[in-house]
N, CA, C and O atoms as CSV, one atom per row, in Angstrom:
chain,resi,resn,atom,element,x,y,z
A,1,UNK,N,N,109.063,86.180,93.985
A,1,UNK,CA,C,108.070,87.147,94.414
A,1,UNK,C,C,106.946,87.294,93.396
A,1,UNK,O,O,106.234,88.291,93.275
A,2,UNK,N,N,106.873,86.097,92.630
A,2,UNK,CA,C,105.838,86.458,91.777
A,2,UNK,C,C,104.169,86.879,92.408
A,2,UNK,O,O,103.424,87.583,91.727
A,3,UNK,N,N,103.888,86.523,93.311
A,3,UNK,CA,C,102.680,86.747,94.276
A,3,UNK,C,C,102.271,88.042,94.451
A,3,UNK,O,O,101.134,88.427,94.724
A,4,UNK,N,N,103.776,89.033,94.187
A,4,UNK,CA,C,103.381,90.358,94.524
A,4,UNK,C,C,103.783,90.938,93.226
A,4,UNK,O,O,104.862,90.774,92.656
A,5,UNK,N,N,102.710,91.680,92.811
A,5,UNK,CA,C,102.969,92.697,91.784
A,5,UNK,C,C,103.699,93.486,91.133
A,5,UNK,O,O,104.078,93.650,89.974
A,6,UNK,N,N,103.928,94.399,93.127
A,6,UNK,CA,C,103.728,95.480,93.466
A,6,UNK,C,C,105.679,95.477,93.725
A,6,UNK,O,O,106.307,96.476,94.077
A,7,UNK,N,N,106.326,94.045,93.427
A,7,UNK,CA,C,107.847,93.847,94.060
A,7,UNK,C,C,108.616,95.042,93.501
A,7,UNK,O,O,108.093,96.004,92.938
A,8,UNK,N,N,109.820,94.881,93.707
A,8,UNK,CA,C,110.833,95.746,93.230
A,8,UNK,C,C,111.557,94.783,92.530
A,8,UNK,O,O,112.371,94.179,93.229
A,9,UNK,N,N,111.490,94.380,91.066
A,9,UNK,CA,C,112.172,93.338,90.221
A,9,UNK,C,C,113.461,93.262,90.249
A,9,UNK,O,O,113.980,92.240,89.798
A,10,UNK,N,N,114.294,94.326,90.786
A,10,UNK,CA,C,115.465,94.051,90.826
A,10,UNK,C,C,115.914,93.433,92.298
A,10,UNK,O,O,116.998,92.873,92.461
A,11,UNK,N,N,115.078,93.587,93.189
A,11,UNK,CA,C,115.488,92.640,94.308
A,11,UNK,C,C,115.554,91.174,94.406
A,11,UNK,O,O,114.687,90.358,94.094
A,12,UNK,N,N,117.161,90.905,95.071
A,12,UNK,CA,C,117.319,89.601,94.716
A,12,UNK,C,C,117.435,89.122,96.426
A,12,UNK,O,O,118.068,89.683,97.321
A,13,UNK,N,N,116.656,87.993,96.485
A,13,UNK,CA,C,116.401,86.995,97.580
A,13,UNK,C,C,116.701,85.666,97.154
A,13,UNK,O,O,116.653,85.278,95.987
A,14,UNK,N,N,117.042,84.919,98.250
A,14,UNK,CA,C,117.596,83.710,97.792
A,14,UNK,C,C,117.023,83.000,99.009
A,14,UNK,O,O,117.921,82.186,99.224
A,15,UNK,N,N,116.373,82.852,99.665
A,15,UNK,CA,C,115.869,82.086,101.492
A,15,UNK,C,C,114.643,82.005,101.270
A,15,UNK,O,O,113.836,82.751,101.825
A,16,UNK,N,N,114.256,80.936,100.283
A,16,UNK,CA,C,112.731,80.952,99.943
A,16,UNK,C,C,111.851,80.145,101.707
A,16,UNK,O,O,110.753,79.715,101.353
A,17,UNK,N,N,111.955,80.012,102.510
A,17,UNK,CA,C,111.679,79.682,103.512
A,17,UNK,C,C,110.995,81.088,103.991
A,17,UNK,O,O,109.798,80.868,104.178
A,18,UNK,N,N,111.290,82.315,104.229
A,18,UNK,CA,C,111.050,83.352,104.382
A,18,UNK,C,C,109.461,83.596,103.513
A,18,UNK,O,O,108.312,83.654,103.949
A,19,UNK,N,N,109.912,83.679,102.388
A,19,UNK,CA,C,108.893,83.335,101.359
A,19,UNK,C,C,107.740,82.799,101.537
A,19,UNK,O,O,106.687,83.361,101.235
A,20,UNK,N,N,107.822,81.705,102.024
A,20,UNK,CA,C,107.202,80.542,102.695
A,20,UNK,C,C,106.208,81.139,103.387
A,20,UNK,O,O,105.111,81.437,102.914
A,21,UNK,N,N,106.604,81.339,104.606
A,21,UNK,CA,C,105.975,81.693,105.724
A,21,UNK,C,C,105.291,82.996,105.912
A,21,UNK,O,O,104.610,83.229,106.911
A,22,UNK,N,N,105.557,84.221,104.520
A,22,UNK,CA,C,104.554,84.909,104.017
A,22,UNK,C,C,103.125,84.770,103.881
A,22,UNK,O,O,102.168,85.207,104.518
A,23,UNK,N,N,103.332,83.616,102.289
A,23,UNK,CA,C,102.720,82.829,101.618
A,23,UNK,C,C,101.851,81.905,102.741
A,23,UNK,O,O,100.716,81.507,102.480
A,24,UNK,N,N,102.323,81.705,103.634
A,24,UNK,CA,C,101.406,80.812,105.036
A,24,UNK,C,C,100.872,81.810,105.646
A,24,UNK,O,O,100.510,81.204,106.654
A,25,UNK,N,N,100.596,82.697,105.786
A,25,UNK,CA,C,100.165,83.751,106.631
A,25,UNK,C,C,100.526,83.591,108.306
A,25,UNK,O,O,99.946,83.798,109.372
A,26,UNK,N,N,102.031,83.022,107.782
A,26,UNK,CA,C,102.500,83.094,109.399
A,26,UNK,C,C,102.498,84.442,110.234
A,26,UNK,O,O,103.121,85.404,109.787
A,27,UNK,N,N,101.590,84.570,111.831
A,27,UNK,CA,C,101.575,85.856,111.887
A,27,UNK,C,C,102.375,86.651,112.387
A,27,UNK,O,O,102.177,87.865,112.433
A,28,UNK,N,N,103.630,85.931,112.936
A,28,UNK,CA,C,105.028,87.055,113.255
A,28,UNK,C,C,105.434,87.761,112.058
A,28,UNK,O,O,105.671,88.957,111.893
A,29,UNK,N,N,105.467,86.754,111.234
A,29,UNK,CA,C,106.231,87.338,110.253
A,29,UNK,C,C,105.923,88.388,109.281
A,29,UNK,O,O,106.683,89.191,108.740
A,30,UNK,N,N,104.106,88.155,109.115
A,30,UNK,CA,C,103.609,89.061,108.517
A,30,UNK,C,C,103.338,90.484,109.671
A,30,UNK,O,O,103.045,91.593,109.224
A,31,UNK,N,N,103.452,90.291,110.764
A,31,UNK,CA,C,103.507,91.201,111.745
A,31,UNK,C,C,104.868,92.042,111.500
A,31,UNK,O,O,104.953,93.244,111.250
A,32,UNK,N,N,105.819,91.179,111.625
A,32,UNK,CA,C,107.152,92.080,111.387
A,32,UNK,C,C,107.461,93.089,110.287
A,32,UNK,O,O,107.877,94.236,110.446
A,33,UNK,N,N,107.049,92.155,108.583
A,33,UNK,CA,C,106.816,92.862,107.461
A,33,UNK,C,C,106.108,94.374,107.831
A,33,UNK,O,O,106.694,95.444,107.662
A,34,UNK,N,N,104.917,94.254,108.294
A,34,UNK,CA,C,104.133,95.115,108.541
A,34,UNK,C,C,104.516,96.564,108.947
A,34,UNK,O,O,104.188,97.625,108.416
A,35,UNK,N,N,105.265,96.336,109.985
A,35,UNK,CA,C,105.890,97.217,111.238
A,35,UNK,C,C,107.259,97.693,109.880
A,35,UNK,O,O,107.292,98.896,109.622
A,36,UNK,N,N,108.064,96.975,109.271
A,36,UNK,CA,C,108.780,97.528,108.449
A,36,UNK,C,C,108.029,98.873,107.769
A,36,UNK,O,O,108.481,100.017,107.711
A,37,UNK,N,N,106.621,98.323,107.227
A,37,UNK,CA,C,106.524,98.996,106.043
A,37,UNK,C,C,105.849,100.364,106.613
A,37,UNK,O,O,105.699,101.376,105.928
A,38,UNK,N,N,105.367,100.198,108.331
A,38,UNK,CA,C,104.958,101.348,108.681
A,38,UNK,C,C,105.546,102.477,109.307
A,38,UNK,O,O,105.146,103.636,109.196
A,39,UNK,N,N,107.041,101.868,110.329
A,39,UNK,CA,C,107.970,102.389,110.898
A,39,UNK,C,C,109.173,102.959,110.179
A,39,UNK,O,O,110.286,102.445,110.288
A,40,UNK,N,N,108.892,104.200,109.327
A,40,UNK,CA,C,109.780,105.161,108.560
A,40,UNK,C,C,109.371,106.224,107.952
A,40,UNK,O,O,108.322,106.319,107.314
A,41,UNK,N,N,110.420,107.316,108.176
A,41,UNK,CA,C,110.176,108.524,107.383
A,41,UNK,C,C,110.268,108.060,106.255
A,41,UNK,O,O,111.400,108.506,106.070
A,42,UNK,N,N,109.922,107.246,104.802
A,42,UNK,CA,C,110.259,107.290,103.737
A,42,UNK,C,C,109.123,107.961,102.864
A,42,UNK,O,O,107.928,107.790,103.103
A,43,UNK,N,N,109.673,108.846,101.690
A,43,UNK,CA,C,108.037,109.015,101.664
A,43,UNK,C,C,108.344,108.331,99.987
A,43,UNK,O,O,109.511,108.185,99.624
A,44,UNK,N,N,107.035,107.904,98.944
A,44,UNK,CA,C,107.101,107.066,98.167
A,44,UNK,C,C,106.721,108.099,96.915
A,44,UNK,O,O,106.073,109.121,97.141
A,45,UNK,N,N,107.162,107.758,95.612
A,45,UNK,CA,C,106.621,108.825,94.232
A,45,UNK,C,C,106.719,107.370,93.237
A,45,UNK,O,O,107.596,106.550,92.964
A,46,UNK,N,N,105.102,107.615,92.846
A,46,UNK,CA,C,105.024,106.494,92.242
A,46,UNK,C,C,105.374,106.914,90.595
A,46,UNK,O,O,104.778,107.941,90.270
A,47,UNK,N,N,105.938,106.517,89.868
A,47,UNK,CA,C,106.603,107.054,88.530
A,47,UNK,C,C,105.379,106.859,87.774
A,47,UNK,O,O,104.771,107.845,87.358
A,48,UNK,N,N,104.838,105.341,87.492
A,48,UNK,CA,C,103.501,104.422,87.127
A,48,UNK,C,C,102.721,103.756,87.874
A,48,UNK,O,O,102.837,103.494,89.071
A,49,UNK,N,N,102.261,103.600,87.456
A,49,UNK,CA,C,100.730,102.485,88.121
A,49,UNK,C,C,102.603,101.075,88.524
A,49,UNK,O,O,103.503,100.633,87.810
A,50,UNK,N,N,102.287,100.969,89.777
A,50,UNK,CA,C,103.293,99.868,90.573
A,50,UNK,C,C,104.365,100.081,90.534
A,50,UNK,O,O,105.086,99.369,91.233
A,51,UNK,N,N,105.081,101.304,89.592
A,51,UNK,CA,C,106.566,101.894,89.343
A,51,UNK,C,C,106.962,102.894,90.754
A,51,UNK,O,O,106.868,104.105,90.555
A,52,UNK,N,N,107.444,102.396,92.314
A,52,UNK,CA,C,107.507,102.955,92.959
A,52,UNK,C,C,108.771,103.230,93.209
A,52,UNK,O,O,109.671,102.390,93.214
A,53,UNK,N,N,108.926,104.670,93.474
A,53,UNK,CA,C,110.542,105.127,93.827
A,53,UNK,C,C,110.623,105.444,95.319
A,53,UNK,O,O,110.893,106.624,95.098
A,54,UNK,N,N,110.617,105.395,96.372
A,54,UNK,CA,C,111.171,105.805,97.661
A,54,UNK,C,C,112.094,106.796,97.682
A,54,UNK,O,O,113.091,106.844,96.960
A,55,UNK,N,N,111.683,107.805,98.728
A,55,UNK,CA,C,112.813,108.808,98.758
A,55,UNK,C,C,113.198,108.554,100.435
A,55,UNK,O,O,112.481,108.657,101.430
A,56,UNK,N,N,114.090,108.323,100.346
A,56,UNK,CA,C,114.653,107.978,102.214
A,56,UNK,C,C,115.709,108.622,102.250
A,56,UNK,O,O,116.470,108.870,101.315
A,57,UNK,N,N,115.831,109.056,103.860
A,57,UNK,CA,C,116.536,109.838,104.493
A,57,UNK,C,C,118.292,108.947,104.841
A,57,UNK,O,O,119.378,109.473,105.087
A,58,UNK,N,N,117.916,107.454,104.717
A,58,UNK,CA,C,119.206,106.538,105.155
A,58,UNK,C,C,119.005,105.530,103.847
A,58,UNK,O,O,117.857,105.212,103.535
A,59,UNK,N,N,119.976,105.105,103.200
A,59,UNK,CA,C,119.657,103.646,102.573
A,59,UNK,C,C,119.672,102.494,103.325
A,59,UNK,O,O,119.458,101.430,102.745
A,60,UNK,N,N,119.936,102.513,104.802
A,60,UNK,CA,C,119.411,101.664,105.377
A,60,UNK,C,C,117.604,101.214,105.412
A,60,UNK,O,O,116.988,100.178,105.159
A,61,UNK,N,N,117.128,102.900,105.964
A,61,UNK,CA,C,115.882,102.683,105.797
A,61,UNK,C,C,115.187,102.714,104.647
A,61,UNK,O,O,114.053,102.237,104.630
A,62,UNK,N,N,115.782,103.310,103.435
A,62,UNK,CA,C,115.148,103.008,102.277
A,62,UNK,C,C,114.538,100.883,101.912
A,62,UNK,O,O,113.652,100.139,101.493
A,63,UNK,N,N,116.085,100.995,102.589
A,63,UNK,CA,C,116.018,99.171,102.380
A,63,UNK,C,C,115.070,98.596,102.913
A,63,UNK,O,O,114.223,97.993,102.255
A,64,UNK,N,N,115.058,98.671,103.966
A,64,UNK,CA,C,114.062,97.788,104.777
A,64,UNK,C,C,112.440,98.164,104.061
A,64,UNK,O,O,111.727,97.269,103.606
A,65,UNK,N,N,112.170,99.144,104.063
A,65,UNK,CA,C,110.835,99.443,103.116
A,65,UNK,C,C,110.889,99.066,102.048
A,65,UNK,O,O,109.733,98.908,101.653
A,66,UNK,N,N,111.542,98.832,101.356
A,66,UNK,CA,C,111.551,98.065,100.137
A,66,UNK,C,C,111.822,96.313,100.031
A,66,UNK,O,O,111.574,95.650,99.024
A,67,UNK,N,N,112.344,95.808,101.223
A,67,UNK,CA,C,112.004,94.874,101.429
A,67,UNK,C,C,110.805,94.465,101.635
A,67,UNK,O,O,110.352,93.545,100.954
A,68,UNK,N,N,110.118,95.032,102.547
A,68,UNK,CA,C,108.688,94.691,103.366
A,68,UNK,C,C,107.589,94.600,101.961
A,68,UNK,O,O,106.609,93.856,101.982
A,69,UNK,N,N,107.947,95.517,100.713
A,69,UNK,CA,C,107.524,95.693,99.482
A,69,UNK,C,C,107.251,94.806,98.753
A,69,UNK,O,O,106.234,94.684,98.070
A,70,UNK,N,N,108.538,93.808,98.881
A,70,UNK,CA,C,108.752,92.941,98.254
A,70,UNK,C,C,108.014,91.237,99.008
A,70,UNK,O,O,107.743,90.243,98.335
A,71,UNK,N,N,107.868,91.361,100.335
A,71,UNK,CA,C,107.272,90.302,101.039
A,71,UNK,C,C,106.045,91.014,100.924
A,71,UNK,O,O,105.477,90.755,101.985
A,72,UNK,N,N,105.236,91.825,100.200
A,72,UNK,CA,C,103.353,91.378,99.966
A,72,UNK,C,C,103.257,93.220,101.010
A,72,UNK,O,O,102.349,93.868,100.490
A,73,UNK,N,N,103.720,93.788,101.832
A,73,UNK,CA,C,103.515,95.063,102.320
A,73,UNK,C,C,104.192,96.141,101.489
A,73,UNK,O,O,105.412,96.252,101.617
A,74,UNK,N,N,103.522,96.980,100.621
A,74,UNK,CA,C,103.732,97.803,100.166
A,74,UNK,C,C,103.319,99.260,100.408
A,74,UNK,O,O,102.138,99.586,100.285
A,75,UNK,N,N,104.607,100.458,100.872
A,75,UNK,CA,C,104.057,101.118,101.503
A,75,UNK,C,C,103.724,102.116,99.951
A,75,UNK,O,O,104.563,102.489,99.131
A,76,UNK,N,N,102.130,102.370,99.932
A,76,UNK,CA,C,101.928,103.444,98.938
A,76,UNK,C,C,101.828,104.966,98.803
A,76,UNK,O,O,102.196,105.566,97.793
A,77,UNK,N,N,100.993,105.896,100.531
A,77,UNK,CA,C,100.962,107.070,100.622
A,77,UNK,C,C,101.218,107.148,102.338
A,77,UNK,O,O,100.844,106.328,103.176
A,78,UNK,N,N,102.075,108.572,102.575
A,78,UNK,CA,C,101.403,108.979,103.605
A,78,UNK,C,C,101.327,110.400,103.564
A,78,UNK,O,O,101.879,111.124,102.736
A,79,UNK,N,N,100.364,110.863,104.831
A,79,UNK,CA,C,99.759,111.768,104.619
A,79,UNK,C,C,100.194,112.405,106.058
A,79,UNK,O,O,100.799,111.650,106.819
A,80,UNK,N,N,99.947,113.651,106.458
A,80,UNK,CA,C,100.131,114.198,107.928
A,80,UNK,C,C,99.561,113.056,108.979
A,80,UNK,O,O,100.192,112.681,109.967
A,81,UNK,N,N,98.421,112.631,108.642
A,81,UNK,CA,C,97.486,111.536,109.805
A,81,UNK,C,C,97.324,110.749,108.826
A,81,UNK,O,O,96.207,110.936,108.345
A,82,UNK,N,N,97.829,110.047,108.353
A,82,UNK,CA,C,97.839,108.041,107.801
A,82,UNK,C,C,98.779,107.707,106.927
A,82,UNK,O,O,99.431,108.493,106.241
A,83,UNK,N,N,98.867,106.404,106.944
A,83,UNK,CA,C,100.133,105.810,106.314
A,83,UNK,C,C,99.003,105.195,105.246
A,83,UNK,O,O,97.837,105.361,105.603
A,84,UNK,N,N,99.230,104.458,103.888
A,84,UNK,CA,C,98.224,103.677,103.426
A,84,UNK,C,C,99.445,102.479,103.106
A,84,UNK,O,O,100.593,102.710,102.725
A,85,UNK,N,N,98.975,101.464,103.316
A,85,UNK,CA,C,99.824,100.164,102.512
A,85,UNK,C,C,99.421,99.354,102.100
A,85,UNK,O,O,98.683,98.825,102.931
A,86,UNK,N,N,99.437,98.783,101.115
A,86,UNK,CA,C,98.792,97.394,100.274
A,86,UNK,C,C,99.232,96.101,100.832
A,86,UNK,O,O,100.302,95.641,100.436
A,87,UNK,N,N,98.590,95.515,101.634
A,87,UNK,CA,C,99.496,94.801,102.405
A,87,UNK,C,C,98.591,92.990,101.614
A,87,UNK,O,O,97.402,92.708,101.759
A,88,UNK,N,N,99.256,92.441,101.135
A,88,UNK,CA,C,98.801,91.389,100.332
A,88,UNK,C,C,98.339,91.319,99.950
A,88,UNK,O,O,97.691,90.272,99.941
A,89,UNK,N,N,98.054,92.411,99.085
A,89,UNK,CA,C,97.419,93.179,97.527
A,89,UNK,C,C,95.751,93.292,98.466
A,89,UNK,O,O,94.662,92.948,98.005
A,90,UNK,N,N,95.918,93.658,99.346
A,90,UNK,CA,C,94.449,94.836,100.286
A,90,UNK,C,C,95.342,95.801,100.563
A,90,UNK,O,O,96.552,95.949,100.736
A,91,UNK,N,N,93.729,96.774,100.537
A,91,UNK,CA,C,94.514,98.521,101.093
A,91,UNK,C,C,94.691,98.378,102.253
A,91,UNK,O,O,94.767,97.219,102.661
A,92,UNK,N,N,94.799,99.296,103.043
A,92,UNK,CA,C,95.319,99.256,104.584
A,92,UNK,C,C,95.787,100.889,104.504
A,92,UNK,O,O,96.512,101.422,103.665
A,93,UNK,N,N,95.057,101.533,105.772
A,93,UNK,CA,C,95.147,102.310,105.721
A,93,UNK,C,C,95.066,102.949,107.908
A,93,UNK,O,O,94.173,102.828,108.746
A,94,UNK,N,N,96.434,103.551,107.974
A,94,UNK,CA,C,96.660,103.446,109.504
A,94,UNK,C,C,96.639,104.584,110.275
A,94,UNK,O,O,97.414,105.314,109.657
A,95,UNK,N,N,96.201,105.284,111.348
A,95,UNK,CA,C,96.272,106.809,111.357
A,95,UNK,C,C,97.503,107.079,112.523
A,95,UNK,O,O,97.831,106.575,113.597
A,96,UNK,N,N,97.950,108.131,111.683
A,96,UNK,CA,C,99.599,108.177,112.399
A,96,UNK,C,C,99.500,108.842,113.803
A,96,UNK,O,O,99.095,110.003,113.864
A,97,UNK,N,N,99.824,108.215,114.860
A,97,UNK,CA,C,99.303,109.427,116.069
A,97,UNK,C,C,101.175,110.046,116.406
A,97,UNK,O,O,101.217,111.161,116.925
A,98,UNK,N,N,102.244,109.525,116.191
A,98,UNK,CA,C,103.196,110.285,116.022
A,98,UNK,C,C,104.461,109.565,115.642
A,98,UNK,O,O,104.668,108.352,115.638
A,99,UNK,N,N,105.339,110.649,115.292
A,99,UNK,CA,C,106.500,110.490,115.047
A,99,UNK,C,C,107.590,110.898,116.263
A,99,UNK,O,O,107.696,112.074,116.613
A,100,UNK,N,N,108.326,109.915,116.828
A,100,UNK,CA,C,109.693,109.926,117.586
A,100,UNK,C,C,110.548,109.918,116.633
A,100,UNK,O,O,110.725,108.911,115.947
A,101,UNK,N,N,111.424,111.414,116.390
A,101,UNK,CA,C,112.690,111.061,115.615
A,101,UNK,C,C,113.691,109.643,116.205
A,101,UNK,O,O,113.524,108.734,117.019
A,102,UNK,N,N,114.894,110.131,115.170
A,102,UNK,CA,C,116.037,108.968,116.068
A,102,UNK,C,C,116.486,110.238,117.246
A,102,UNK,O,O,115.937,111.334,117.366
A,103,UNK,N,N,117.369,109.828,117.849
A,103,UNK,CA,C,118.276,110.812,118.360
A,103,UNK,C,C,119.012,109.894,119.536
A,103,UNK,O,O,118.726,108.820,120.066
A,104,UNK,N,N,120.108,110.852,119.681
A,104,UNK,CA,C,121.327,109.978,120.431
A,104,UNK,C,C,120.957,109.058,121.252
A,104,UNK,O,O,121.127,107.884,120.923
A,105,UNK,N,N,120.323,109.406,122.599
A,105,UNK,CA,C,119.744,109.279,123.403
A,105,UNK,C,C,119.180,107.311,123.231
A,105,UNK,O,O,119.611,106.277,123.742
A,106,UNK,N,N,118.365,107.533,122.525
A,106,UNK,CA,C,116.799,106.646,122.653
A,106,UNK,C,C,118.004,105.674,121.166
A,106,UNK,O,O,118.175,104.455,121.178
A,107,UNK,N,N,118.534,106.478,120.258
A,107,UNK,CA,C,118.799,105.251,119.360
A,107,UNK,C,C,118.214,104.588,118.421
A,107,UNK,O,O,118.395,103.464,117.953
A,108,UNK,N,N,117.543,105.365,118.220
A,108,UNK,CA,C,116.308,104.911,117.311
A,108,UNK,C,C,115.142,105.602,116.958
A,108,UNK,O,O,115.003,106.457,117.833
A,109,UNK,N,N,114.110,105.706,116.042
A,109,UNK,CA,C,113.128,106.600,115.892
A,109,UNK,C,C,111.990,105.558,115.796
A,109,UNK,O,O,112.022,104.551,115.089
A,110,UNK,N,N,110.981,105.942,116.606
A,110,UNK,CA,C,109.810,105.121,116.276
A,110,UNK,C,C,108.374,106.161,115.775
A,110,UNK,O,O,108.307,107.383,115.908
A,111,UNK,N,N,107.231,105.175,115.135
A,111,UNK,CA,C,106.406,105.950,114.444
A,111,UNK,C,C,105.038,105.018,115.230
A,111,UNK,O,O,104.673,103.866,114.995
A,112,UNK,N,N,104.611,105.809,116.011
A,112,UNK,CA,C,102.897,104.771,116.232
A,112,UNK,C,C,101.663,105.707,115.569
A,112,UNK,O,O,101.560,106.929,115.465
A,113,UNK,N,N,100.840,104.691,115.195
A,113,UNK,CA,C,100.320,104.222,114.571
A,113,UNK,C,C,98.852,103.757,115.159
A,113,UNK,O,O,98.069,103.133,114.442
């Protein structure tokens, strides 16, 4: 992950193919990253300049945002109306039109954007 700065150094990946197809600006994949880093309650406290801590409600979802972190989408603020993310070291900045919790029902929580 040297490409990204912004990684979490202790994350360990081993499927440099994945990698790959970042680095190619393949656009599913950077589509998918994307949707990781925008679809979650997590909210982020940056310790330093790139020292980011996540506070999440699941370590599932902590994970996945910190993955997406680590493939070049980094989620940095959100706010009541926007998410901001550094998404291959550009800002990016998205306006939240709502939040669907999870709940039994539906199975899932979604966030558009």
């Amino acid at each position: 992950f040297s490409f990204n700065p912004l990684c979490d150094r202790g994350f360990k990946f081993y499927d440099s193919s994945l990698v790959e197809a970042v680095k190619q600006e393949d656009s599913a994949v950077l589509e998918f990253f994307r949707l990781l880093a925008l679809c979650h309650t997590v909210m982020p406290e940056e310790k330093s300049e790139g020292n980011l801590v996540y506070q999440a409600q699941s370590p599932d979802e902590g994970a996945l945002v910190t993955t997406a972190r680590n493939f070049g989408f980094v989620f940095r603020a959100r706010t009541p109306e926007t998410i901001t993310l550094c998404e291959m070291g550009r800002a990016a900045t998205y306006e939240l039109l709502a939040i669907l919790d999870f709940n039994n029902v539906r199975k899932r929580m979604s966030v558009i954007g």
